[in-house]
GULUM-271576 format. One record per atom (N, C-alpha, C): residue in one letter; chain; atom name; x, z, y. Coordinates in steps of 0.1 Angstrom, whole numbers, plus 2048, in hexadecimal, padded with zeros to 3 digits. Example, Ala and Ser with C-alpha at 12.3 -4.5 7.8 and 13.67 -1.06 7.14 Angstrom:
<nodes>
<node><residu>A</residu><chaine>A</chaine><atome>N</atome><xx>884</xx><zz>84E</zz><yy>7C7</yy></node>
<node><residu>A</residu><chaine>A</chaine><atome>CA</atome><xx>87B</xx><zz>84E</zz><yy>7D3</yy></node>
<node><residu>A</residu><chaine>A</chaine><atome>C</atome><xx>884</xx><zz>84E</zz><yy>7DF</yy></node>
<node><residu>S</residu><chaine>A</chaine><atome>N</atome><xx>880</xx><zz>847</zz><yy>7EA</yy></node>
<node><residu>S</residu><chaine>A</chaine><atome>CA</atome><xx>889</xx><zz>847</zz><yy>7F5</yy></node>
<node><residu>S</residu><chaine>A</chaine><atome>C</atome><xx>881</xx><zz>84F</zz><yy>800</yy></node>
</nodes>
This chain:
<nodes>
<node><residu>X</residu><chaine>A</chaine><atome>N</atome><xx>808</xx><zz>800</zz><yy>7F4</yy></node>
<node><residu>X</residu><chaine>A</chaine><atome>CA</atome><xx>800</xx><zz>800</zz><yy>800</yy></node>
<node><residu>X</residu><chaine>A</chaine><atome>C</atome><xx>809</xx><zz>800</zz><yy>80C</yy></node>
<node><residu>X</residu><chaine>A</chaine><atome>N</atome><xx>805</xx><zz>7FA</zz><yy>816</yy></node>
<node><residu>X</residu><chaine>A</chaine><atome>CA</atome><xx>80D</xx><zz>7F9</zz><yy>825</yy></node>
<node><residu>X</residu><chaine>A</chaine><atome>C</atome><xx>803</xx><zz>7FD</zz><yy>830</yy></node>
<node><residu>X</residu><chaine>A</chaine><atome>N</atome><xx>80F</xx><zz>807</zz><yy>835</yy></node>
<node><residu>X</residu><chaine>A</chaine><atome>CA</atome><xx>804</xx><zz>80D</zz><yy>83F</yy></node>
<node><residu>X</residu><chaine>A</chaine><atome>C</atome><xx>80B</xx><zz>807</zz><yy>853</yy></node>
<node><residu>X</residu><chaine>A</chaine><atome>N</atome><xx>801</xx><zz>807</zz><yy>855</yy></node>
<node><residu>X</residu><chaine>A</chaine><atome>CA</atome><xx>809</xx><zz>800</zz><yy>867</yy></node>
<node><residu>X</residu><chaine>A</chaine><atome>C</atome><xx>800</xx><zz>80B</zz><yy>871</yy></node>
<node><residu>X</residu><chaine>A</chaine><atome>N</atome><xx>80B</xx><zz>80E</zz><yy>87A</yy></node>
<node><residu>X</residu><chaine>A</chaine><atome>CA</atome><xx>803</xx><zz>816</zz><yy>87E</yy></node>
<node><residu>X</residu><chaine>A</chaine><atome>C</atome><xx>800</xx><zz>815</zz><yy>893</yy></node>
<node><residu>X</residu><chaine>A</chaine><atome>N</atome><xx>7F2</xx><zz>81A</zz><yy>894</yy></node>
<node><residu>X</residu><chaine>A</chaine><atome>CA</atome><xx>7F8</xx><zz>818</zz><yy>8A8</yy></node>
<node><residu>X</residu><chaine>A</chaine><atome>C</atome><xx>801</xx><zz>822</zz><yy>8AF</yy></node>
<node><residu>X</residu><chaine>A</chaine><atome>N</atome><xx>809</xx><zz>81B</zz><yy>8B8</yy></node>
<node><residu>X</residu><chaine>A</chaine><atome>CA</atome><xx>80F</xx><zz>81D</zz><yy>8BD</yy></node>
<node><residu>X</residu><chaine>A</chaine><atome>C</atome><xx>812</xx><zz>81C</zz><yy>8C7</yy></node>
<node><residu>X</residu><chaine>A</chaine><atome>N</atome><xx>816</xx><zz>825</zz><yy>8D7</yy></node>
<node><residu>X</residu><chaine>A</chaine><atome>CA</atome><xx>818</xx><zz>81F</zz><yy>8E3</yy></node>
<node><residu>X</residu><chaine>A</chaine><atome>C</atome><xx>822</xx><zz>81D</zz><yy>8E4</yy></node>
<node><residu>X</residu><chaine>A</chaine><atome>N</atome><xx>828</xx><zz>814</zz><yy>8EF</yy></node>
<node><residu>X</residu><chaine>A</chaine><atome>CA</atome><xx>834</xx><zz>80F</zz><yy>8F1</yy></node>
<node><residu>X</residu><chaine>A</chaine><atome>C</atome><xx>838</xx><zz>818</zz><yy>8FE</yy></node>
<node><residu>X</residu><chaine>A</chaine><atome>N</atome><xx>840</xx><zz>823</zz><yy>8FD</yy></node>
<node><residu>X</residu><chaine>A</chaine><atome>CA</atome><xx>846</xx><zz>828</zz><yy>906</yy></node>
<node><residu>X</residu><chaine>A</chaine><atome>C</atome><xx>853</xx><zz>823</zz><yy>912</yy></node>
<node><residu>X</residu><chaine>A</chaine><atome>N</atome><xx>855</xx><zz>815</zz><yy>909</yy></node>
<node><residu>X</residu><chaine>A</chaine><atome>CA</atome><xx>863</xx><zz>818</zz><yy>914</yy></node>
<node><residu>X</residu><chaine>A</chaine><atome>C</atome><xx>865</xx><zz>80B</zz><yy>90C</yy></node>
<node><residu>X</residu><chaine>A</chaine><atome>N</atome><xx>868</xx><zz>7FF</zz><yy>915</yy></node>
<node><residu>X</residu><chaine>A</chaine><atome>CA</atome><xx>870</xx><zz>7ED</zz><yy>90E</yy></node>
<node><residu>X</residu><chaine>A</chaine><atome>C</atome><xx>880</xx><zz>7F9</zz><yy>90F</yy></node>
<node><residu>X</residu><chaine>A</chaine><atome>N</atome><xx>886</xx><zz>7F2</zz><yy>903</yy></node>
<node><residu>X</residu><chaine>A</chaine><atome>CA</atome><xx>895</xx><zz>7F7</zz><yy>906</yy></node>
<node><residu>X</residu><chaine>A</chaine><atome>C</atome><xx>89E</xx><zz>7E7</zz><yy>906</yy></node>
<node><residu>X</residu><chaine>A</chaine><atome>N</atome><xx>899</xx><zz>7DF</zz><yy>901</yy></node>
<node><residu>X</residu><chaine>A</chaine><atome>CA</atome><xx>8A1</xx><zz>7CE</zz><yy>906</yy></node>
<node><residu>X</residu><chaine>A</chaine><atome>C</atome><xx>894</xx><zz>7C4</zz><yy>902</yy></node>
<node><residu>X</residu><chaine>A</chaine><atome>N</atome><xx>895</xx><zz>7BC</zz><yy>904</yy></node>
<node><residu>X</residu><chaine>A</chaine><atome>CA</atome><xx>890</xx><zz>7B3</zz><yy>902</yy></node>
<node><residu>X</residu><chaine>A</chaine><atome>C</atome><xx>885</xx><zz>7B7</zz><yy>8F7</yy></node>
<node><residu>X</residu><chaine>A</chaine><atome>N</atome><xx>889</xx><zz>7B5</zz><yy>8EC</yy></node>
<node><residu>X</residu><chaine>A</chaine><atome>CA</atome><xx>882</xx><zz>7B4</zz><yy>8DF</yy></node>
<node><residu>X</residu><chaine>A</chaine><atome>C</atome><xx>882</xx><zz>7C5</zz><yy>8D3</yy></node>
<node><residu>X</residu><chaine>A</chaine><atome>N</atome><xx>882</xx><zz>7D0</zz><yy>8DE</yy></node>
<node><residu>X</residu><chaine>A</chaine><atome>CA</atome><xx>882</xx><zz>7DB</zz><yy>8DA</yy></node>
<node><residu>X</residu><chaine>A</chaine><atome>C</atome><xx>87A</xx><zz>7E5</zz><yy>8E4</yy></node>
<node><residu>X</residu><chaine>A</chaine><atome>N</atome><xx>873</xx><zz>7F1</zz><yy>8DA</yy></node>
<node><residu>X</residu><chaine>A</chaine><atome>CA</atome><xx>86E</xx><zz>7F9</zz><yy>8E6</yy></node>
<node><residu>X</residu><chaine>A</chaine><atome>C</atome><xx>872</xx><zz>805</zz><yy>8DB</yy></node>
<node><residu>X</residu><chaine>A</chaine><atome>N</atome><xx>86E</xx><zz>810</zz><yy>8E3</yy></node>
<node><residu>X</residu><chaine>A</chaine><atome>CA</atome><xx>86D</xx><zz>81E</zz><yy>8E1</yy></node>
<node><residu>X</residu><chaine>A</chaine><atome>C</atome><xx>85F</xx><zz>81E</zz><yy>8E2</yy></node>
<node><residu>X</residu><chaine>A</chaine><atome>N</atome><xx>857</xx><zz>824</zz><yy>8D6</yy></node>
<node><residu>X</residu><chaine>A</chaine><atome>CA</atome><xx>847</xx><zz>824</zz><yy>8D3</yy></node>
<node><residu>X</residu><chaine>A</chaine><atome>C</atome><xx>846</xx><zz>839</zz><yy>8D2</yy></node>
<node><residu>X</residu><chaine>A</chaine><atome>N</atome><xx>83D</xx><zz>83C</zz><yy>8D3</yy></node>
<node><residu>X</residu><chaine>A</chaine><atome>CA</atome><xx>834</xx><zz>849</zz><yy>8CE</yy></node>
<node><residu>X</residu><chaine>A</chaine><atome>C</atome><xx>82C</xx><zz>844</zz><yy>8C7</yy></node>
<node><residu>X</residu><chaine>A</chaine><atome>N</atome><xx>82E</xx><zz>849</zz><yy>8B6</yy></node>
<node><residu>X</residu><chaine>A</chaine><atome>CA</atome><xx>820</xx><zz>84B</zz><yy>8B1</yy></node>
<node><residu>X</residu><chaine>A</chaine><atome>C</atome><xx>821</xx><zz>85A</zz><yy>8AF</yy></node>
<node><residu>X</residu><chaine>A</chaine><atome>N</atome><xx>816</xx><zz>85C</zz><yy>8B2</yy></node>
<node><residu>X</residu><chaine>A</chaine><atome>CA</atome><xx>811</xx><zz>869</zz><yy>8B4</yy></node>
<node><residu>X</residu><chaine>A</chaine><atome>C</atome><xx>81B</xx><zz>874</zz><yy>8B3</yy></node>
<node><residu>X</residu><chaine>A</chaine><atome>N</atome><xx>825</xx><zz>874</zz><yy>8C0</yy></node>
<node><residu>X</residu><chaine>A</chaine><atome>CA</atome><xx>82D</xx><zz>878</zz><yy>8C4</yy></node>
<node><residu>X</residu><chaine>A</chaine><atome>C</atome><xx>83F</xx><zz>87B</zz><yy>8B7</yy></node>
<node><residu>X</residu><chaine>A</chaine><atome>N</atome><xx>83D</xx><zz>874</zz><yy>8B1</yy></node>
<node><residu>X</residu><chaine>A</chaine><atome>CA</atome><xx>84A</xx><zz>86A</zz><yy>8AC</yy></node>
<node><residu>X</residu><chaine>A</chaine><atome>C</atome><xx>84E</xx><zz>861</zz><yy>8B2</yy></node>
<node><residu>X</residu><chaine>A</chaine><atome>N</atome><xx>858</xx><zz>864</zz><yy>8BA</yy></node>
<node><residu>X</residu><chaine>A</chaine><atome>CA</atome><xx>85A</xx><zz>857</zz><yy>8C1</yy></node>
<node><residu>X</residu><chaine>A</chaine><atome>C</atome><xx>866</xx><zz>84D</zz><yy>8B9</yy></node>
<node><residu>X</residu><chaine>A</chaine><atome>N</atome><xx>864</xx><zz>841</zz><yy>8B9</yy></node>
<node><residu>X</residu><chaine>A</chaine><atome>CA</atome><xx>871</xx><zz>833</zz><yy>8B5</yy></node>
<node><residu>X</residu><chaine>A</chaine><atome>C</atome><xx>874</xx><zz>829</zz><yy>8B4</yy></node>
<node><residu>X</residu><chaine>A</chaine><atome>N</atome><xx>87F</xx><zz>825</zz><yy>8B9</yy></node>
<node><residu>X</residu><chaine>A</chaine><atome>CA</atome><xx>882</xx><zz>817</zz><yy>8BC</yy></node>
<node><residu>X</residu><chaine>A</chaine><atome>C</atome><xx>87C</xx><zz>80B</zz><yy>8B0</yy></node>
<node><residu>X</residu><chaine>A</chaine><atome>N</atome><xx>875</xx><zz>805</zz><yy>8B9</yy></node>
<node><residu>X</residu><chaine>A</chaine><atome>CA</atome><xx>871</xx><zz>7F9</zz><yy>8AE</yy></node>
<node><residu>X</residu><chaine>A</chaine><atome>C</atome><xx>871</xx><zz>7ED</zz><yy>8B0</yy></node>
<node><residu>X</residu><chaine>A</chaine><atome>N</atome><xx>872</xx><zz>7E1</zz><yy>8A9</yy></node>
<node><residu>X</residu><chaine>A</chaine><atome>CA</atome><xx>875</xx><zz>7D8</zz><yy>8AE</yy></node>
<node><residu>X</residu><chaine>A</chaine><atome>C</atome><xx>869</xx><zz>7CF</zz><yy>8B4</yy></node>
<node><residu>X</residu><chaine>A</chaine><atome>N</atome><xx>869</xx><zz>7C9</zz><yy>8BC</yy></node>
<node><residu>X</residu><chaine>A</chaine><atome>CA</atome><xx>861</xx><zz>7BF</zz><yy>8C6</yy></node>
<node><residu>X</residu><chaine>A</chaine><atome>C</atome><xx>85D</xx><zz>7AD</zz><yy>8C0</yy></node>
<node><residu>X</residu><chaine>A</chaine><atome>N</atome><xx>86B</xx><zz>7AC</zz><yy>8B7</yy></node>
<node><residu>X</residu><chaine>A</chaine><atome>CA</atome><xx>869</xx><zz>79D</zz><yy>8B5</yy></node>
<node><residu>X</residu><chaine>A</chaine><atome>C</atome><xx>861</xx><zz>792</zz><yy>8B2</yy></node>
<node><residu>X</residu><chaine>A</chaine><atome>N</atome><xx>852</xx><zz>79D</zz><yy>8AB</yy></node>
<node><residu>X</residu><chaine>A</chaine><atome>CA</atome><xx>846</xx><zz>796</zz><yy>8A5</yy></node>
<node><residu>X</residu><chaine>A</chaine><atome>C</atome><xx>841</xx><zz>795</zz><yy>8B5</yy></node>
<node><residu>X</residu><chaine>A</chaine><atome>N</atome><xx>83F</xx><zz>79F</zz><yy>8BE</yy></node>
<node><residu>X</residu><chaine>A</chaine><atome>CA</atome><xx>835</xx><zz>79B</zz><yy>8C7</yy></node>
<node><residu>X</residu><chaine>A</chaine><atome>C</atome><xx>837</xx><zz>796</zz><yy>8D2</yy></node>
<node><residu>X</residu><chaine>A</chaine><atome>N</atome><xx>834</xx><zz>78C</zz><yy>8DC</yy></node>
<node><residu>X</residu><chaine>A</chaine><atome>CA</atome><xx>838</xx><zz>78F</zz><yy>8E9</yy></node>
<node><residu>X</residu><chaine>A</chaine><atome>C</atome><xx>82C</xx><zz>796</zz><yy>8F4</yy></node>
<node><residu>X</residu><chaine>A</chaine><atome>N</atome><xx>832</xx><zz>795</zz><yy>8FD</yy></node>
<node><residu>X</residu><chaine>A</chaine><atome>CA</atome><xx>827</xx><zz>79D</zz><yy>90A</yy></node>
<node><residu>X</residu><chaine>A</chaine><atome>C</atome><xx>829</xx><zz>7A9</zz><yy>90B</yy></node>
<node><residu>X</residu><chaine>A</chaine><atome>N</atome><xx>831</xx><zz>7B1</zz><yy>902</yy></node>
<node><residu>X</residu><chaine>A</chaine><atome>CA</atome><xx>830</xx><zz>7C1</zz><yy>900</yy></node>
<node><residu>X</residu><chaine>A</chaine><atome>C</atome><xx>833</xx><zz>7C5</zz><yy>90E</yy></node>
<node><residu>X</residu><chaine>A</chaine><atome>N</atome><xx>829</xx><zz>7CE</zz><yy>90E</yy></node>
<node><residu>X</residu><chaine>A</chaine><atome>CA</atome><xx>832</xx><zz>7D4</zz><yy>91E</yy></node>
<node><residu>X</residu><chaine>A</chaine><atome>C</atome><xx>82A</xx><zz>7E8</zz><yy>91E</yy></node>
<node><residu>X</residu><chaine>A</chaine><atome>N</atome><xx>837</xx><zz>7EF</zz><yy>924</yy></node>
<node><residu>X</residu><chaine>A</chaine><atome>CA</atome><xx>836</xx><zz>7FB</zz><yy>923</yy></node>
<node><residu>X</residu><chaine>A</chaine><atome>C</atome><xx>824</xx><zz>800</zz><yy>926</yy></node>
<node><residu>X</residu><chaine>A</chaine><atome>N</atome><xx>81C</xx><zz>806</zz><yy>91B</yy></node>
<node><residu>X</residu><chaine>A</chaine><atome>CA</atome><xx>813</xx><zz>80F</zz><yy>91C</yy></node>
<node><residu>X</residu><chaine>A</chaine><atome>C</atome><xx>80C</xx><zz>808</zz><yy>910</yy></node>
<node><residu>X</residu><chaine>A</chaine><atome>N</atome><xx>811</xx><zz>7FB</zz><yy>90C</yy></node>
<node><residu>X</residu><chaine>A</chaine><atome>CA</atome><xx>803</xx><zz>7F1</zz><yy>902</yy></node>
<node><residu>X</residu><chaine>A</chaine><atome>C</atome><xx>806</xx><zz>7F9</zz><yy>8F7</yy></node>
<node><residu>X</residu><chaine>A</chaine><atome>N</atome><xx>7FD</xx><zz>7F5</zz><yy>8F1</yy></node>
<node><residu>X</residu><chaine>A</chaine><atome>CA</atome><xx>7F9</xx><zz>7FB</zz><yy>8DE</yy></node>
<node><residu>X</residu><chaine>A</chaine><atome>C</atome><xx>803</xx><zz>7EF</zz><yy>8D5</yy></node>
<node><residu>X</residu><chaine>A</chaine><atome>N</atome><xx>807</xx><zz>7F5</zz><yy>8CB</yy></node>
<node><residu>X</residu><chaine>A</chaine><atome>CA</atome><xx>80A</xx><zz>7E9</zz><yy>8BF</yy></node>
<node><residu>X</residu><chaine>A</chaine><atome>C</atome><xx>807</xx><zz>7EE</zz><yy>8B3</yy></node>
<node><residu>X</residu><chaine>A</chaine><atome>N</atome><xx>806</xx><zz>7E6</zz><yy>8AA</yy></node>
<node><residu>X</residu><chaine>A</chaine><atome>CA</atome><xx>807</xx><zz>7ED</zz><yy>89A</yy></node>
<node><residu>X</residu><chaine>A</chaine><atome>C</atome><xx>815</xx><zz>7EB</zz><yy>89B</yy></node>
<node><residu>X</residu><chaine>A</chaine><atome>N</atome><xx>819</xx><zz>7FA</zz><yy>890</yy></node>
<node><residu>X</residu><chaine>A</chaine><atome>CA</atome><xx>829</xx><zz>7F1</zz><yy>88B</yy></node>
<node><residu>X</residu><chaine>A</chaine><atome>C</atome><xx>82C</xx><zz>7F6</zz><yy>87D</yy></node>
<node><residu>X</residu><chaine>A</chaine><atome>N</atome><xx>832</xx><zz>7ED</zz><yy>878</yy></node>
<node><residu>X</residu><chaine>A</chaine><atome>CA</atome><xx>834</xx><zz>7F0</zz><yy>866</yy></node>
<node><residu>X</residu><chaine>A</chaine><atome>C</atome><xx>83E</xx><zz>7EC</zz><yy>863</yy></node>
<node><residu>X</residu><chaine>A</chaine><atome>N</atome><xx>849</xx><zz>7F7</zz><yy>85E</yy></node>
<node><residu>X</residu><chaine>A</chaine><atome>CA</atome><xx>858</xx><zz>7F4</zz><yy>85C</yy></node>
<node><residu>X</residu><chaine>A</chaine><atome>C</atome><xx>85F</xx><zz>7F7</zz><yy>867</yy></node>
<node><residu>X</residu><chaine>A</chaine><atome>N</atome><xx>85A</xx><zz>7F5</zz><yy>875</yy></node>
<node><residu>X</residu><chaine>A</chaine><atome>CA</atome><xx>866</xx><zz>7FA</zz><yy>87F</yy></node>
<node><residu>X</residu><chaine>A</chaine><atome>C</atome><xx>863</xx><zz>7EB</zz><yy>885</yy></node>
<node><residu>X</residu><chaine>A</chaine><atome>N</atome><xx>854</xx><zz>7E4</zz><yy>888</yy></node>
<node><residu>X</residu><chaine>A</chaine><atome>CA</atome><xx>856</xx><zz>7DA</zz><yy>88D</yy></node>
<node><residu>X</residu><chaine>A</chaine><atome>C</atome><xx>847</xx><zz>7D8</zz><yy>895</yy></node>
<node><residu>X</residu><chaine>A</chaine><atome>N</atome><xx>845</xx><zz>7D5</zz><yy>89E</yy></node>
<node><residu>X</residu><chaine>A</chaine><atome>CA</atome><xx>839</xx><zz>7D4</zz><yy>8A7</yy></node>
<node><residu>X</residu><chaine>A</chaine><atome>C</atome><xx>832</xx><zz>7C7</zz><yy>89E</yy></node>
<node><residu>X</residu><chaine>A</chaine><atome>N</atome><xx>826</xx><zz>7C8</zz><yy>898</yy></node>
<node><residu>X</residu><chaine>A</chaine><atome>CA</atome><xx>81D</xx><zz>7BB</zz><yy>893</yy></node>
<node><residu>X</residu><chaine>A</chaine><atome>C</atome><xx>816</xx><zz>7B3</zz><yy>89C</yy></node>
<node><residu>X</residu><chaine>A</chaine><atome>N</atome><xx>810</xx><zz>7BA</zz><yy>8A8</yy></node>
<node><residu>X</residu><chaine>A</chaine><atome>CA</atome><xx>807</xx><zz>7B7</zz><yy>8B3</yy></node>
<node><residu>X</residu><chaine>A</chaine><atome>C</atome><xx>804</xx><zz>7BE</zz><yy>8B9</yy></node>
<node><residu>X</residu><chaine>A</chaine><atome>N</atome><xx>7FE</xx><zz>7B9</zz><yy>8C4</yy></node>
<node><residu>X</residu><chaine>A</chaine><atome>CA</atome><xx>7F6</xx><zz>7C4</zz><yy>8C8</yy></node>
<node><residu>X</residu><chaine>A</chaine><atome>C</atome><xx>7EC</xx><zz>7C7</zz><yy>8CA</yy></node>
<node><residu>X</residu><chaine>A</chaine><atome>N</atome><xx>7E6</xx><zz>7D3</zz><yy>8CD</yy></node>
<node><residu>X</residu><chaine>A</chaine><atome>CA</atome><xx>7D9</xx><zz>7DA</zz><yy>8CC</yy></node>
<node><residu>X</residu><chaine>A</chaine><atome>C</atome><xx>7D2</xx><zz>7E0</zz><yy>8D7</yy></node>
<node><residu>X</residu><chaine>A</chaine><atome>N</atome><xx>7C3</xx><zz>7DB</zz><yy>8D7</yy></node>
<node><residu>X</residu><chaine>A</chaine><atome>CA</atome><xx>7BC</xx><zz>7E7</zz><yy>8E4</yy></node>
<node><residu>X</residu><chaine>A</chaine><atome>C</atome><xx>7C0</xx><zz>7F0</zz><yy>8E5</yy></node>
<node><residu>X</residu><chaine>A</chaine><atome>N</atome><xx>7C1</xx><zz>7F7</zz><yy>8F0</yy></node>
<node><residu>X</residu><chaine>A</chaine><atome>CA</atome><xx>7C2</xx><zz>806</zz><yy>8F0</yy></node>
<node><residu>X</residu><chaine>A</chaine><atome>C</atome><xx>7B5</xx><zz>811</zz><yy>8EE</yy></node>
<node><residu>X</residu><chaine>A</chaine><atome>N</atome><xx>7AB</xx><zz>808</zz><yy>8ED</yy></node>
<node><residu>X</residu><chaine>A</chaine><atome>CA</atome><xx>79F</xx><zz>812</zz><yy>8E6</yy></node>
<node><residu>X</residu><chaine>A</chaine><atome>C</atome><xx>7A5</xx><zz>811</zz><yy>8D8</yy></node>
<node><residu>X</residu><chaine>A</chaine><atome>N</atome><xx>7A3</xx><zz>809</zz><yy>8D1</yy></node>
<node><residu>X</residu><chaine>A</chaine><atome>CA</atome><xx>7A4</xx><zz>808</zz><yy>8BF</yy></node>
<node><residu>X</residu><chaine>A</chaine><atome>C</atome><xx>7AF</xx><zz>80D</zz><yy>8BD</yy></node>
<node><residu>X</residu><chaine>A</chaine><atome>N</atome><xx>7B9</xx><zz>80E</zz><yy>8C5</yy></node>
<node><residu>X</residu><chaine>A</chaine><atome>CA</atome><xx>7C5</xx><zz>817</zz><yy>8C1</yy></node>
<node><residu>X</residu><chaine>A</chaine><atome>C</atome><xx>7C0</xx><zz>827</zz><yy>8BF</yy></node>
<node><residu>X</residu><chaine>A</chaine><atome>N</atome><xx>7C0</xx><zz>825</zz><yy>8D0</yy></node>
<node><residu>X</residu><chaine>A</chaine><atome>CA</atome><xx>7B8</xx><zz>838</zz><yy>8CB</yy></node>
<node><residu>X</residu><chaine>A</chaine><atome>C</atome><xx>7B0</xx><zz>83C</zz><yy>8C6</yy></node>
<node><residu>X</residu><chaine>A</chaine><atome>N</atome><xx>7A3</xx><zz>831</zz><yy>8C6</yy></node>
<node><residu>X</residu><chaine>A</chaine><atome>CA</atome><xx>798</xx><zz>837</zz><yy>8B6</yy></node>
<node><residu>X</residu><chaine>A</chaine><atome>C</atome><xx>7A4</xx><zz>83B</zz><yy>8AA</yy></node>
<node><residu>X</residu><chaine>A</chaine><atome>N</atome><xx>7AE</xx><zz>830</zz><yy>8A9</yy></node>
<node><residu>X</residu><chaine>A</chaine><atome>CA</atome><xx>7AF</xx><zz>831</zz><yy>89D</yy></node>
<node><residu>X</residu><chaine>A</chaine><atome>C</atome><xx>7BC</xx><zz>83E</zz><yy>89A</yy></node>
<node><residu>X</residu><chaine>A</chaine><atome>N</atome><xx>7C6</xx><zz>842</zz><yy>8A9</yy></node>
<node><residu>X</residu><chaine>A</chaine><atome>CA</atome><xx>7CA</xx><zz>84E</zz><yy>8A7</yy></node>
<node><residu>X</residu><chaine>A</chaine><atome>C</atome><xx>7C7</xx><zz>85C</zz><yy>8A5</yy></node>
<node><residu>X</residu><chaine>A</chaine><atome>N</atome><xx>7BB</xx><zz>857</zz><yy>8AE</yy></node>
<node><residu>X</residu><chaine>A</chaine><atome>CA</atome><xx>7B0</xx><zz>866</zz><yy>8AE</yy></node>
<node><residu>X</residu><chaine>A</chaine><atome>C</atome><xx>7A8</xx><zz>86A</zz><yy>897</yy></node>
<node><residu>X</residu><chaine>A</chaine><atome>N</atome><xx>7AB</xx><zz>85F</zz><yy>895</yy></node>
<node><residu>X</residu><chaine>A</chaine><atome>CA</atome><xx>7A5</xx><zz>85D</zz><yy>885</yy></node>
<node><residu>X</residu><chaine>A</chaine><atome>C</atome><xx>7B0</xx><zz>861</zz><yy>87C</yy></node>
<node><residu>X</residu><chaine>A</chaine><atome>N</atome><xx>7BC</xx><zz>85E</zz><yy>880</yy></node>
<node><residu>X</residu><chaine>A</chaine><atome>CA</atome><xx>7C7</xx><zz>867</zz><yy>879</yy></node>
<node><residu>X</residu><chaine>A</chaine><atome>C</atome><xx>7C9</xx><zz>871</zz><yy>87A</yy></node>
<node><residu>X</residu><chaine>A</chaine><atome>N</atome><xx>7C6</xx><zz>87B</zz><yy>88C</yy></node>
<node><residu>X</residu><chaine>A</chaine><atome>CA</atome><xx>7CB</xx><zz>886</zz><yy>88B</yy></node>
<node><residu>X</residu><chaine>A</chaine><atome>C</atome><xx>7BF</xx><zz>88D</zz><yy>883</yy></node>
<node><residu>X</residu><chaine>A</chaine><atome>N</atome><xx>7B2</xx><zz>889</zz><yy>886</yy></node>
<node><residu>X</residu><chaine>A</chaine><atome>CA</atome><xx>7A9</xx><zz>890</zz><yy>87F</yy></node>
<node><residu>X</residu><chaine>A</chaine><atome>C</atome><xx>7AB</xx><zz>890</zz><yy>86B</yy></node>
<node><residu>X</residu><chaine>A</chaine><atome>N</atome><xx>7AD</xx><zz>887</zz><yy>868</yy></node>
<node><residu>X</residu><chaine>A</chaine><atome>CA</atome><xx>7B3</xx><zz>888</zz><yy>85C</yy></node>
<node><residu>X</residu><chaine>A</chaine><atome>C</atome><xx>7BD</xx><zz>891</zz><yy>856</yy></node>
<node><residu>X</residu><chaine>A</chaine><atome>N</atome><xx>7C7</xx><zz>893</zz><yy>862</yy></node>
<node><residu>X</residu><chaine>A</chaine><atome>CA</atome><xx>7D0</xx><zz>89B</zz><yy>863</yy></node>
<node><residu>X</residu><chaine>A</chaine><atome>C</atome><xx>7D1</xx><zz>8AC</zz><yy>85F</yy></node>
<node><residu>X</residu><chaine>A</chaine><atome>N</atome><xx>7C3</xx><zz>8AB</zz><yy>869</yy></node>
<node><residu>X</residu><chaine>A</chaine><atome>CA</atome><xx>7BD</xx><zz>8B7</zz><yy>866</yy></node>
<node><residu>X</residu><chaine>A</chaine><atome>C</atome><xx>7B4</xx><zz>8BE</zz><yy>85C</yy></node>
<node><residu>X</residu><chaine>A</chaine><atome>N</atome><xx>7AD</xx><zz>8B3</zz><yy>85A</yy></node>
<node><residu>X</residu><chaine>A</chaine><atome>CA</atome><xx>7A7</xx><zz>8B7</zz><yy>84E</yy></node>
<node><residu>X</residu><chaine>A</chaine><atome>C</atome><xx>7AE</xx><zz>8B6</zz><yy>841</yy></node>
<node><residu>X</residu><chaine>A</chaine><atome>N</atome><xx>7BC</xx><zz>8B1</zz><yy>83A</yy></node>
<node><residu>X</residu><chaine>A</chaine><atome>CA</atome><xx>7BF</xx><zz>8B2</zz><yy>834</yy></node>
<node><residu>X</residu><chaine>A</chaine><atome>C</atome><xx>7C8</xx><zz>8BE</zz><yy>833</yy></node>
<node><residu>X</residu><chaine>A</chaine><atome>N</atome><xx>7CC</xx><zz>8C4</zz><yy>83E</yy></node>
<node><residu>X</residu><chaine>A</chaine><atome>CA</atome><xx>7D4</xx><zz>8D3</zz><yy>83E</yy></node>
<node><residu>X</residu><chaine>A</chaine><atome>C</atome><xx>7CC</xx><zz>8DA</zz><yy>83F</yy></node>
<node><residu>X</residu><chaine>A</chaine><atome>N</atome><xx>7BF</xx><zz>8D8</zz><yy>83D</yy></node>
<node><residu>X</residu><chaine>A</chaine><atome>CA</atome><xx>7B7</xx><zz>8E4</zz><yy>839</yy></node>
<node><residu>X</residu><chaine>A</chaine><atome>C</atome><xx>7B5</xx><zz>8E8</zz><yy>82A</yy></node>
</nodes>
C-alpha cells in the first residue's frame, strides 16, 4: 500500500525543492514533478517528492481526518 500525504510548502529552498510541514514534521522534498509551487500551496508527497498539488480546503479536511484518527487510535 502507498500512502501520500498533504503537505504545506514552508519555504522554496532552490528551484525544484521545498521545505514542507506535515503535521509539524518538517522536510526537504523534491519539487520536480510539479511546477507553480510557491510558498503556503498544499502538495501530496510520496517518497520525498511533491505529486501535485492540492486545494487547501481538501488538504485540511483531509489533515484534520488524520489527526482525528490519530486520536482515536491512542485511545
Amino acid at each position: 500500500m502507498c500512502l501520500a500525504i498533504p503537505a504545506r510548502v514552508e519555504r522554496l529552498v532552490e528551484p525544484e525543492s521545498a521545505v514542507v510541514d506535515m503535521g509539524g514534521v518538517r522536510k526537504e522534498i523534491s519539487l520536480a514533478l510539479v511546477d507553480g509551487v510557491r510558498e503556503g500551496d498544499y502538495v501530496i508527497v510520496h517518497v520525498g517528492y511533491a505529486l501535485s498539488r492540492l486545494d487547501p480546503e481538501e488538504a485540511e479536511g483531509t489533515l484534520r481526518l488524520f489527526a482525528e484518527l490519530a486520536r482515536e487510535g491512542a485511545a
